[in-house]
N, C-alpha and C positions, 0 to 999 in steps of 0.2 A: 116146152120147158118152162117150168116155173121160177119166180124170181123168189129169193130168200125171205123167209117170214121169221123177224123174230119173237115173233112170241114163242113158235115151236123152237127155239133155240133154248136147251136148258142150261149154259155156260153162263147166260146173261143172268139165270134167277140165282144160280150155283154163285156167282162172285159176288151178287147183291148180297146174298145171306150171309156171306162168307163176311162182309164187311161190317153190318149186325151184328154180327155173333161175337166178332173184335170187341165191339162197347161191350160187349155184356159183361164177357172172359174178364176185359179189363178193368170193369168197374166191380166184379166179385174177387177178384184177386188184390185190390185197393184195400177192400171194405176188410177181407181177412189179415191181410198184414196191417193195418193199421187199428183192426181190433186184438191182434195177437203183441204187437209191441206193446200198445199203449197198457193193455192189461198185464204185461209179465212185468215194462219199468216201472208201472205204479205198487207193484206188490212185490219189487225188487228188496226192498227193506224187507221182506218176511223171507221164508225158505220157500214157499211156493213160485215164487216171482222168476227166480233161475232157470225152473223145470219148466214153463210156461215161454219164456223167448226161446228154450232150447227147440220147441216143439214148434213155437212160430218158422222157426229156420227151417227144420225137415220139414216142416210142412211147406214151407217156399220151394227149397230143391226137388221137390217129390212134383210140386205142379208145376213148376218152370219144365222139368224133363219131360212130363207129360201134355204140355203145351207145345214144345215143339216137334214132338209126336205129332200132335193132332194137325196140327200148320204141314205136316209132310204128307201126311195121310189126305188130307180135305183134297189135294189137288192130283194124287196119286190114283192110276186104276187100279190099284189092290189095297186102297185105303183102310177097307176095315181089316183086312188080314194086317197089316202092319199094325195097329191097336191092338187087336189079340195077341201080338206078342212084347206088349206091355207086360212087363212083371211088373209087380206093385211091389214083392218081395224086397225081390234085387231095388229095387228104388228107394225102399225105406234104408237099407244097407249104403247103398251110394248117397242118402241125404246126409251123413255123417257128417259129410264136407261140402264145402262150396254150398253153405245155408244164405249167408249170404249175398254171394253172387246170384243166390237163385232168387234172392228176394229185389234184388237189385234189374232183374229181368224182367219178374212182373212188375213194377213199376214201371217200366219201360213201355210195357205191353198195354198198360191201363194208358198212357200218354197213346197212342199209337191208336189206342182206340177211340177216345177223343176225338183224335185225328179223320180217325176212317169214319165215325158217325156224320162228323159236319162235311166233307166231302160229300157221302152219301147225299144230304139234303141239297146240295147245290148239282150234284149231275143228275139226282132223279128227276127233277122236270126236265129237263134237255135229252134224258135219254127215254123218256116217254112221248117229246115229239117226235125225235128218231123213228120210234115202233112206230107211229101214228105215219109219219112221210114215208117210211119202204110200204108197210102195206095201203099204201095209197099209188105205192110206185114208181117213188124219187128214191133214186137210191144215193144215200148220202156216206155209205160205207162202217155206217153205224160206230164213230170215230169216239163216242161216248163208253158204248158198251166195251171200247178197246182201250179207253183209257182207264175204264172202269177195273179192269182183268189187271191191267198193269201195276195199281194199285195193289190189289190184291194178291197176284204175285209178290212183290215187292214187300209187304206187309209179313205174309207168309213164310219171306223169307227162301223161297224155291228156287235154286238154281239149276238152271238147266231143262226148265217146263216148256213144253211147246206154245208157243204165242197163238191168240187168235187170231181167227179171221173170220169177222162178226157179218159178211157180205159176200159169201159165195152165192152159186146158183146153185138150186136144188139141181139134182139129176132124175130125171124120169124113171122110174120102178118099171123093170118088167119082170113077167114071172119065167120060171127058169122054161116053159117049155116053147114060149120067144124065143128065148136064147137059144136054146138049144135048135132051134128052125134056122133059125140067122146064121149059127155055124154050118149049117150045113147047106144054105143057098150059096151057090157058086156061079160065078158069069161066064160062061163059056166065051166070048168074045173075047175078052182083055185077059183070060185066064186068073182071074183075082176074085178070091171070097174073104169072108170075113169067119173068124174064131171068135170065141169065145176067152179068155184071156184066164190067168191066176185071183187076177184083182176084180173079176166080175167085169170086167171090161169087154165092149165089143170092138175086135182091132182087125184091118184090111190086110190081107198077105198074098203075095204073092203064088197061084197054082201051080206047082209044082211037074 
């Protein structure tokens, strides 16, 4: 039985990225609302200037709703099927209102991702001696990569995601026609064999 490797773990690269991807969202959602106000109030004294913060606002509600789309999606197993049914339509429609609060969110989101950036740089080295001490085979529960997810969760905003567990033991691979030999060896003595189980599992039972 082998001891857990995470490198071949893809939850740890999935929540890395995930906190990345925070600055960037954050820092382009910044850049557009504070290129969309400053431009409509300075040209507020003309007639163009109104039409211009009207369009900053749906444009806030339209990616705040689609931001937290994608924060549901990123941690969901049908993530891209929930993005496909993104209407942009229906969006532009619901941007009518709440322009504000939506702009009021990405500003949030831009602070948040500040946040998640400089995190990042202070557990990536602790969580690359981590990967370095299990595959050397101290197992130290990988308590980095677990507060790294919690973040992330947290960040995302997902209630009710299953937690990791960055320190299991691998389970040994067999092919199915093992299994299918092991279900069928039976101990004549104690009257006890093993099946084959729902879950892939080999489990002892009593011979009937």
């Amino acid at each position: 039985m082998s001891h857990y490797s995470p490198l071949r773990d893809p939850r740890i690269y999935r929540d890395l990225l995930y906190l990345i991807v925070q600055f960037i969202l954050g820092t382009l959602y910044f850049s557009i609302l504070v290129a969309g106000y400053s431009l409509g109030l300075s040209l507020l004294i003309l007639i163009i200037g109104l039409p211009i913060l009207r369009l900053t606002n749906r444009a806030a509600a339209i990616l705040a709703t689609l931001d937290r789309r994608m924060n549901a999606a990123w941690f969901s197993p049908d993530g891209l099927a929930e993005l496909e049914t993104f209407d942009l339509q229906a969006a532009w429609q619901a941007s009518r209102r709440g322009g504000l609060a939506g702009a009021g969110y990405l500003l949030g989101r831009f602070t948040l991702g500040i946040t998640a950036i400089n995190v990042v740089g202070l557990l990536l080295p602790f969580l690359l001696i981590e990967i370095l001490l299990n595959l050397a085979g101290v197992r130290t529960g990988m308590l980095t990569a677990n507060l790294q997810r919690a973040l992330a969760l947290a960040l995302a905003g997902v209630e009710g995601a299953p937690a990791a567990d960055f320190d299991e033991v691998e389970k040994p691979k067999r092919k199915r026609g093992e299994l299918l030999d092991l279900e069928m060896e039976m101990d004549d003595e104690d009257g006890e064999g093993y099946i084959l189980t729902d879950d892939g599992e080999i489990a002892k039972v009593k011979r009937r």
